[in-house]
C-alpha positions in Angstrom: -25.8 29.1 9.8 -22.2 27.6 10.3 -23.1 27.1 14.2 -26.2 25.4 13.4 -23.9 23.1 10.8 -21.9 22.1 13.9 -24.3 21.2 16.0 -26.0 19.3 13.5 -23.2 17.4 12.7 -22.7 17.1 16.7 -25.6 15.4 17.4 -25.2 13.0 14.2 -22.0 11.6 16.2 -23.9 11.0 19.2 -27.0 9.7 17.4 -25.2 5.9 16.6 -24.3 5.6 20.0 -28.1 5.6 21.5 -29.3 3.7 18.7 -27.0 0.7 19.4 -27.8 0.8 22.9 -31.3 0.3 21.9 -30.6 -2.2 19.7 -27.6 -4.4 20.8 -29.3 -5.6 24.3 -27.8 -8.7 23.6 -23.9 -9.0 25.1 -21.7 -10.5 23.2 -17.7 -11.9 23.2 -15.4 -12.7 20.5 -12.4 -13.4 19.9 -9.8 -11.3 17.0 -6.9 -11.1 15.8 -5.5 -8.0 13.9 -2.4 -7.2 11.3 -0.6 -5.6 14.6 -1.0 -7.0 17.7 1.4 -7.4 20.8 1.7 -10.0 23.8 2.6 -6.7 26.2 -0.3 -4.7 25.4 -3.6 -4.1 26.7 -6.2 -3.5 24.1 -9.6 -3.4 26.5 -9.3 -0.6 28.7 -8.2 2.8 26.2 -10.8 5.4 25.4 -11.3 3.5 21.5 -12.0 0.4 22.8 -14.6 1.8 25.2 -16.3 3.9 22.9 -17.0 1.1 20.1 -17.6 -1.7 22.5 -19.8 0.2 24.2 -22.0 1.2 21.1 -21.9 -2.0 19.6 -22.0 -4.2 23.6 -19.3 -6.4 23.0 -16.4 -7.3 24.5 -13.3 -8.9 23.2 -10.4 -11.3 23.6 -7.0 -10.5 21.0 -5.3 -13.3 20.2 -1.6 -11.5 19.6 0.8 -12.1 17.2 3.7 -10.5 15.4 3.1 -9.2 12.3 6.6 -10.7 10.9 5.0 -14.4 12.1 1.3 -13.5 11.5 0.8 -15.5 8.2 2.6 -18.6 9.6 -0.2 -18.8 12.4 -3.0 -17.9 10.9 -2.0 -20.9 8.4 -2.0 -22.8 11.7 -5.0 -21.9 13.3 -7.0 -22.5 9.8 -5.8 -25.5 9.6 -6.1 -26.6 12.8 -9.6 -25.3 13.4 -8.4 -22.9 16.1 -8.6 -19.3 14.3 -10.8 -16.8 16.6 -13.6 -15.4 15.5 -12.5 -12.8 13.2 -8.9 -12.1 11.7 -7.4 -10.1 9.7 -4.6 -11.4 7.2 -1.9 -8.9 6.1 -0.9 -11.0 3.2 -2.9 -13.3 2.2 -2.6 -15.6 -0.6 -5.5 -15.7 -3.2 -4.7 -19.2 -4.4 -4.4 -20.3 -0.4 -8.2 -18.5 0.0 -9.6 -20.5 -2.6 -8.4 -23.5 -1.1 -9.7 -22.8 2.1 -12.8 -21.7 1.6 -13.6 -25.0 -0.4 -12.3 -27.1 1.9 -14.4 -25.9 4.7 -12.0 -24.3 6.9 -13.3 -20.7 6.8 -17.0 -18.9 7.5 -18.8 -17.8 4.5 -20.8 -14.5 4.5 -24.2 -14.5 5.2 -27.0 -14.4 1.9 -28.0 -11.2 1.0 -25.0 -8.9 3.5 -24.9 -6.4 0.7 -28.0 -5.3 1.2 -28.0 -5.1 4.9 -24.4 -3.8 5.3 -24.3 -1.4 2.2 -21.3 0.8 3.3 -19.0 -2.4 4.0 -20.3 -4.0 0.6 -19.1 -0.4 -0.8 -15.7 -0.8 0.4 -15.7 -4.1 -1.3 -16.4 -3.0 -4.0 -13.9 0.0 -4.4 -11.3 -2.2 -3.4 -11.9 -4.0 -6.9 -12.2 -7.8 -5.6 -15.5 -8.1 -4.8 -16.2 -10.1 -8.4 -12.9 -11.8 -7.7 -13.3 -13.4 -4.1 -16.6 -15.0 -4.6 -16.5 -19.4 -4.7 -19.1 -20.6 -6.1 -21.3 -17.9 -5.4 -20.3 -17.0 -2.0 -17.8 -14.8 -0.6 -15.5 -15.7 2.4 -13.4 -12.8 3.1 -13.4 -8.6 3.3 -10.6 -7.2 1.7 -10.1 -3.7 3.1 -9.6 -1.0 0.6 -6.8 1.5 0.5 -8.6 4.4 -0.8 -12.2 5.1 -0.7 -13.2 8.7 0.1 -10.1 11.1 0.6 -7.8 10.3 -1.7 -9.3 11.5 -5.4 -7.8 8.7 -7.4 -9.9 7.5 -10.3 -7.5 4.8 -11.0 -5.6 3.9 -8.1 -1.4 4.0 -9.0 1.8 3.0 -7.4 3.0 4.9 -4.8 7.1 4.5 -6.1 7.9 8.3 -6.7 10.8 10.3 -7.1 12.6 11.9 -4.2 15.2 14.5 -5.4 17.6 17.1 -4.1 16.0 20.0 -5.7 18.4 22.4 -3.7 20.9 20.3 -5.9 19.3 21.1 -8.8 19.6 24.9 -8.2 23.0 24.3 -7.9 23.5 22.8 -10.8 21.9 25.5 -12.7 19.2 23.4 -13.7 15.6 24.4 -14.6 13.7 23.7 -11.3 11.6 20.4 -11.9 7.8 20.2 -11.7 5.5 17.6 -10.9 7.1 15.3 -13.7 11.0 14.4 -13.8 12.5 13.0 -17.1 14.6 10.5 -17.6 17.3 13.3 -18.9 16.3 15.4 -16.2 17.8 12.5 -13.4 20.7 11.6 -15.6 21.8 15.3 -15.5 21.3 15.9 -11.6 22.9 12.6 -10.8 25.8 13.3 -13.3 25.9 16.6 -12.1 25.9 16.0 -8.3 28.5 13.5 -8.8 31.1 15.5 -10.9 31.1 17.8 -8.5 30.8 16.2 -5.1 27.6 18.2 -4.1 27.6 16.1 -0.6 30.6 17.2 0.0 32.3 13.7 1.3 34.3 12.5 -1.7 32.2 9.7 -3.0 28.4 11.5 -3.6 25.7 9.2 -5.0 23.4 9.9 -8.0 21.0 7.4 -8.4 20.1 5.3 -4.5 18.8 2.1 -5.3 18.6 -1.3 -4.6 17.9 -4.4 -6.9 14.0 -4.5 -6.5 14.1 -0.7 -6.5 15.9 -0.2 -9.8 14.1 -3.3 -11.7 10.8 -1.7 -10.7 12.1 1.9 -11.8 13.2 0.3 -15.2 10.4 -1.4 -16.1 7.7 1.0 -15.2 9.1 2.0 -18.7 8.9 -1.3 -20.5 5.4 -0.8 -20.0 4.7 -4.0 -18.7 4.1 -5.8 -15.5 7.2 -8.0 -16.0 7.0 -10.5 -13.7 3.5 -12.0 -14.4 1.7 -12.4 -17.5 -0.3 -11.0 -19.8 -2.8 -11.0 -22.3 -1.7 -9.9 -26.1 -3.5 -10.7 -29.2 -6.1 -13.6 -27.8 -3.7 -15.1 -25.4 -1.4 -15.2 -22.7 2.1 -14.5 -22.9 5.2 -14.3 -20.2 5.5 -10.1 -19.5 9.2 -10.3 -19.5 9.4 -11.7 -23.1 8.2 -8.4 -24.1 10.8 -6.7 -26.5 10.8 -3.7 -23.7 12.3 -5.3 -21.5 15.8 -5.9 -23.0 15.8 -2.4 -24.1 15.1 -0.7 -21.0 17.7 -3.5 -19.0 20.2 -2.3 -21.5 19.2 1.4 -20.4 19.5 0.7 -17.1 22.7 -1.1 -17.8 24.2 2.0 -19.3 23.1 4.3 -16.2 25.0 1.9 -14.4 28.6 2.1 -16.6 28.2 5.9 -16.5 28.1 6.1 -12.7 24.7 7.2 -12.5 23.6 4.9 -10.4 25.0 4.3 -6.9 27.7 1.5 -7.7 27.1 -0.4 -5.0 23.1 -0.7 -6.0 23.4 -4.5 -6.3 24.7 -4.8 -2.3 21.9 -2.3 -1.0 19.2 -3.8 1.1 15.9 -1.6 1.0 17.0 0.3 4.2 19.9 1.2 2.2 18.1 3.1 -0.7 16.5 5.3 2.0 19.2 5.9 4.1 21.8 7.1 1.7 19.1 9.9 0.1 18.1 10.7 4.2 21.5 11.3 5.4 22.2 13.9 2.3 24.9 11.9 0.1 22.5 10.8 -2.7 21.2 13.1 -4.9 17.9 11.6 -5.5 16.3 7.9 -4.7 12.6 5.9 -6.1 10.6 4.8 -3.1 7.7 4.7 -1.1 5.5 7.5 -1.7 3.1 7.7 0.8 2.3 10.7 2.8 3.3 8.8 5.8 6.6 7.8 4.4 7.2 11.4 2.7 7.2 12.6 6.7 9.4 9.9 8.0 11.9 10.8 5.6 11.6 14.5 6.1 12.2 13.8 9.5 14.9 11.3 8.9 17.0 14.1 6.3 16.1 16.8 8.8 17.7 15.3 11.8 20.5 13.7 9.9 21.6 16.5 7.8 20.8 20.0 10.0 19.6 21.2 6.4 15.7 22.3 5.9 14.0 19.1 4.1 11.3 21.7 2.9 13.8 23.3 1.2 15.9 20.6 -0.1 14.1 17.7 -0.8 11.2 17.4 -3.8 9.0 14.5 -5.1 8.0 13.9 -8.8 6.3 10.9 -10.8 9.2 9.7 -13.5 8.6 10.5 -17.1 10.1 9.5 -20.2 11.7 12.6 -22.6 8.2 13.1 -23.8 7.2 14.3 -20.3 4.9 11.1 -20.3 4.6 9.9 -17.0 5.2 5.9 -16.4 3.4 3.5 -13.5 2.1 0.5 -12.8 -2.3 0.7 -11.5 -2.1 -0.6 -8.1 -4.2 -3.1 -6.6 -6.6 -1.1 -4.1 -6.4 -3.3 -1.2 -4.1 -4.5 1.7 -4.8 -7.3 3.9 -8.5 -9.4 4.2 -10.7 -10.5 7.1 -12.1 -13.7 7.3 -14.5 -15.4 9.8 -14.1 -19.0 11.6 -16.3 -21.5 10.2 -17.8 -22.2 13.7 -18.8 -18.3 14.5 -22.3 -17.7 15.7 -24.4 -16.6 13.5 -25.1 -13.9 16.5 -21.5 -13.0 16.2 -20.9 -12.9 13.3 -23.5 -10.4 12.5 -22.2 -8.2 15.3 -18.9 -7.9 13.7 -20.6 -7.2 10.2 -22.3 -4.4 11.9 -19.1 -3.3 13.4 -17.4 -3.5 10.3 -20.1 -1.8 8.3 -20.1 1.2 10.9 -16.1 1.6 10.0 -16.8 2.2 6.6 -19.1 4.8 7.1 -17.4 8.9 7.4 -18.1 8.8 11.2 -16.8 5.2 11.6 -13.8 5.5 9.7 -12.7 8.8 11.3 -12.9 6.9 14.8 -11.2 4.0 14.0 -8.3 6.0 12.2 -8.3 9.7 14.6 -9.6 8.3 17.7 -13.1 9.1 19.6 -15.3 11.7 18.5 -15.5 14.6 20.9 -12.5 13.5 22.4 -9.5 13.7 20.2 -11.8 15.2 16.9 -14.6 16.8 16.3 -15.6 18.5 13.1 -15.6 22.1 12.5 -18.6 24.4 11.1 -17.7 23.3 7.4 -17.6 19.9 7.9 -14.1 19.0 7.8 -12.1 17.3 11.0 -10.7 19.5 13.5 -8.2 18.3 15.9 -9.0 18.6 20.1 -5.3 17.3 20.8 -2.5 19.6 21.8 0.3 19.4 19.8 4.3 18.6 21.0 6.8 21.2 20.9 7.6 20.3 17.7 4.5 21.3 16.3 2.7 17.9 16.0 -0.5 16.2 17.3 -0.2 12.7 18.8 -0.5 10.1 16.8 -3.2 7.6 17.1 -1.7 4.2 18.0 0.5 6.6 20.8 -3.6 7.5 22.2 -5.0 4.0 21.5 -3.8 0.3 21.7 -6.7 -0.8 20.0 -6.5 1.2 17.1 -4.0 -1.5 15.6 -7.6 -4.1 16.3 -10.2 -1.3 14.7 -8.0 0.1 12.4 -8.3 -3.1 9.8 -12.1 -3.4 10.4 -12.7 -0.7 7.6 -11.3 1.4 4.9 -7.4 1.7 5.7 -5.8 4.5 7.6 -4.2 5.5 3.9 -7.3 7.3 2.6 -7.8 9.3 5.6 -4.2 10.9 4.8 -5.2 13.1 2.7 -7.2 15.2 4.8 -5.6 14.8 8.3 -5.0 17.9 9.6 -2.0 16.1 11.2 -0.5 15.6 8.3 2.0 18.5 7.0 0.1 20.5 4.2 3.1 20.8 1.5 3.6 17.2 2.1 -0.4 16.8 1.3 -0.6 19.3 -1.4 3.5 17.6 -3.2 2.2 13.8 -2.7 -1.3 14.4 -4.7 0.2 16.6 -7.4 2.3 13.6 -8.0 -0.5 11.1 -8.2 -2.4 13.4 -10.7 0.8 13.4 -12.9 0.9 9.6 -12.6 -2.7 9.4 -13.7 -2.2 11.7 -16.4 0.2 9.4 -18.3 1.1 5.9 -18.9 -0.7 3.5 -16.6 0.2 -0.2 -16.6 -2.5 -1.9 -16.0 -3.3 -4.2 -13.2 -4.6 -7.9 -14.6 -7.2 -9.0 -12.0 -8.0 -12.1 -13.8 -4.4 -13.0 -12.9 -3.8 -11.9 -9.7 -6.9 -13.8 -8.9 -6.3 -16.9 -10.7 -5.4 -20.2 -8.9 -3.5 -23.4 -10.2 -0.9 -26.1 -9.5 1.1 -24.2 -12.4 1.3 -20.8 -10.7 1.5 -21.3 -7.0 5.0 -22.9 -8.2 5.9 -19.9 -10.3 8.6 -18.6 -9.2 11.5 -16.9 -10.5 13.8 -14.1 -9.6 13.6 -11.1 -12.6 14.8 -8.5 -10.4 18.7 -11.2 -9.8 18.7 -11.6 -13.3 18.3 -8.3 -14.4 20.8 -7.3 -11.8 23.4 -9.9 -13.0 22.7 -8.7 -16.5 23.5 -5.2 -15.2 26.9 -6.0 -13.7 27.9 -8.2 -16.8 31.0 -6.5 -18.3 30.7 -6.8 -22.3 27.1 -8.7 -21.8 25.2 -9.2 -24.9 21.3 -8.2 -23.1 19.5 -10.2 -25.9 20.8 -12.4 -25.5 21.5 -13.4 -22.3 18.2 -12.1 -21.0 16.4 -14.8 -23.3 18.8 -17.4 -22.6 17.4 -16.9 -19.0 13.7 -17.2 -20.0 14.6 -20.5 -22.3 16.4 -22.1 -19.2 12.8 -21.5 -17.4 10.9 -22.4 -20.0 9.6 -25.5 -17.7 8.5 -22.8 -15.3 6.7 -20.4 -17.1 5.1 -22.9 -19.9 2.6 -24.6 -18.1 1.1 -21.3 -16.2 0.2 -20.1 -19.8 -1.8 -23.1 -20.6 -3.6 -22.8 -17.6 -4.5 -19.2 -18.3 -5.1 -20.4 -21.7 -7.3 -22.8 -21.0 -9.1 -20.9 -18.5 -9.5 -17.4 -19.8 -9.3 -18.1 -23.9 -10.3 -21.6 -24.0 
């Protein structure tokens, strides 16, 4: 029964190949641009590329750009009425979207496309925005959902987690930690692994962080999404006013006075936080916790240290003494496509199709693994079973290292994120640690994410702008400071700032 499972699900891979062949007799070019795409590299002659543009008869011209300059053009080419075909923005700007798509400058999507592309208008839909992106009835982007089929999140939460030294923590004579770390749980560690020098060089760190960092790990707490604004009692109020907030700036003000925090925090770039836990001085750090990211820094301690990571390092959502996890929901999406305004309508239905194809199982497992029958195929119960060989260090080749054009494909569809949790690549403690720690999250407190925010556009908020995370830092480092007080001096001295986004809100959402 199993073999006849396999070669059923066999021929289903080679099934969309022929029918596209029947159906795509027309030829078509376009030109893309993607979130990762380089001057130096080739991106129409790999293995990918042939398979897709072969099953869907197109060929292709990539406009390049660095991702650290990518925004900067796009703004360029949209407002020049040069932008290829199709591109995919990184970061776009919602309030920048809106203002594009009613001035004309980018393609809308066709009536009725979520009928006839159901598995890219399902997508949409997971990702949350597809009530939010529409103008007047019509929709000008994709936004490309995180997680969609792999992951197993309900609600979809931050990825900031807890990396600890949990060898540390059997030094210390500590309780080993679970799946949930308390507050008093890290103060004792870091306390304890500072006393006594655990890393051995004379100055070990407790708590790595950095400004953002430590503002975000504080106010996960405050239970509020400090630096926007939200709805309370029929209204709209500035998140930072919240009483919380001075109480948990004042906590982390008194981590900071009893050396539990790395001293230097406030000098720390990002890189910093990462590279003091990596290179075994710290005893534990908040950052990114992504599967991918948990292997990088593996790596990173493994090679820096000569120590076992899989024996030394642990991950845990961050809990208050009640053993009540704390997080912020996170927005499922990164990055958008749009269309020109002056594609085909020939073209543009290609690419629809295309992008439709991605967000189906076989599609997005090609677009994120590589080509079926080539560098995966799936085994008699189903799942993905790799055809590469692995190094000498007992990994598979990554995708991009196969592929150029993965970095074009890869943001056609559902990101490479959800596909994490089931890529037999991927290290299976890491796997099995990282969604244990999501449950947790979505077992406790979840901050919610305010969509009718996010997506909300005015004069009044495009010029919002104020740095929390400096002030809360200065606050920190204030010998004597009165937090009350000085916290809502800070907010008076805005006032002009914040005021007029309320109204707007106001007027818009409780008028």
């Amino acid at each position: 029964m199993k073999k006849w499972l396999a070669l059923f699900l066999a021929l289903l891979m080679v099934v969309p190949c022929v029918s596209a062949l029947a159906e795509y007799d027309e030829h078509i070019s376009f030109t893309i641009n993607s979130t990762h795409s380089n001057s130096s590299m080739d991106y129409n002659s790999d293995g990918m590329y042939k398979y897709i543009s072969e099953m869907f008869n197109f060929d292709y011209e990539v406009y390049p750009v660095s991702k650290d300059s990518q925004s900067e053009k796009i703004r360029t080419w949209i407002n020049g009425g040069t932008m290829p075909d199709i591109v995919s923005w990184r970061n776009f700007d919602y309030q920048e979207y809106a203002t594009y798509a009613e001035q004309g400058l980018l393609g809308a999507l066709p009536e009725g496309w979520e009928e006839k592309y159901p598995d890219l208008y399902q997508m949409v839909k997971v990702s949350g925005l597809y009530d939010k992106l529409h103008i007047d009835g019509v929709m000008y982007a994709i936004p490309h959902a995180t997680f969609a089929r792999f992951s197993g999140m309900q609600t979809v939460v931050s990825n900031q987690t807890l990396y600890y030294r949990k060898d540390w923590v059997e030094k210390l004579g500590m309780e080993p930690f679970g799946d949930t770390v308390t507050l008093s749980q890290i103060e004792a560690l870091c306390k304890g692994a500072v006393e006594k020098d655990l890393a051995g060089n004379g100055a070990t760190i407790g708590f790595s962080t950095d400004p953002d960092y430590y503002s975000n790990f504080l106010m996960q707490f405050a239970e509020v999404d400090y630096d926007a604004f939200m709805k309370a009692d029929g209204t709209y109020k500035l998140a930072a006013s919240d009483p919380k907030v001075i109480d948990w700036i004042s906590f982390g003000k008194d981590w900071y006075e009893k050396g539990i925090v790395d001293p230097d925090f406030y000098l720390n770039a990002i890189s910093d936080t990462t590279n003091k836990f990596t290179s075994g001085i710290a005893a534990c750090m908040m950052h990114n916790g992504a599967i991918s990211s948990y292997h990088g820094y593996k790596v990173t301690f493994d090679s820096s240290t000569g120590l076992n990571s899989d024996e030394c390092i642990g991950v845990a959502a961050m809990a208050t003494d009640d053993g009540v996890a704390h997080t912020n929901e996170a927005a499922n999406y990164w990055s958008a496509t749009f269309f020109s305004p002056d594609i085909s309508e020939e073209k543009l239905e290609r690419l629809l199709t295309i992008m439709n194809w991605a967000c189906t199982q076989d599609g997005q497992l090609t677009v994120v693994v590589g080509v079926p029958g080539e560098t995966w195929e799936y085994d008699e119960n189903g799942d993905v079973k790799m055809l590469t060989e692995k190094d000498a260090n007992g990994n598979y080749p990554s995708t991009p290292d196969l592929y150029n054009s993965y970095n074009i494909f890869r943001s056609l569809g559902i990101l490479p994120d959800d596909y994490s949790f089931v890529n037999p690549s991927n290290e299976k403690l890491v796997v099995d640690q990282i969604k244990a720690v999501y449950a947790a999250k979505e077992r406790g407190y979840i901050i919610p994410l305010d969509y009718d925010y996010e997506f909300f556009a005015s004069d009044a908020k495009s010029q919002f702008s104020l740095d929390f995370q400096d002030e809360i830092t200065r606050i920190i480092l204030l010998k004597d400071a009165d937090v009350a007080a000085e916290w809502n001096s800070f907010l008076t001295q805005n006032q002009a700032i914040w005021e007029p986004v309320i109204a707007d809100l106001n007027n818009a959402f409780f008028k």
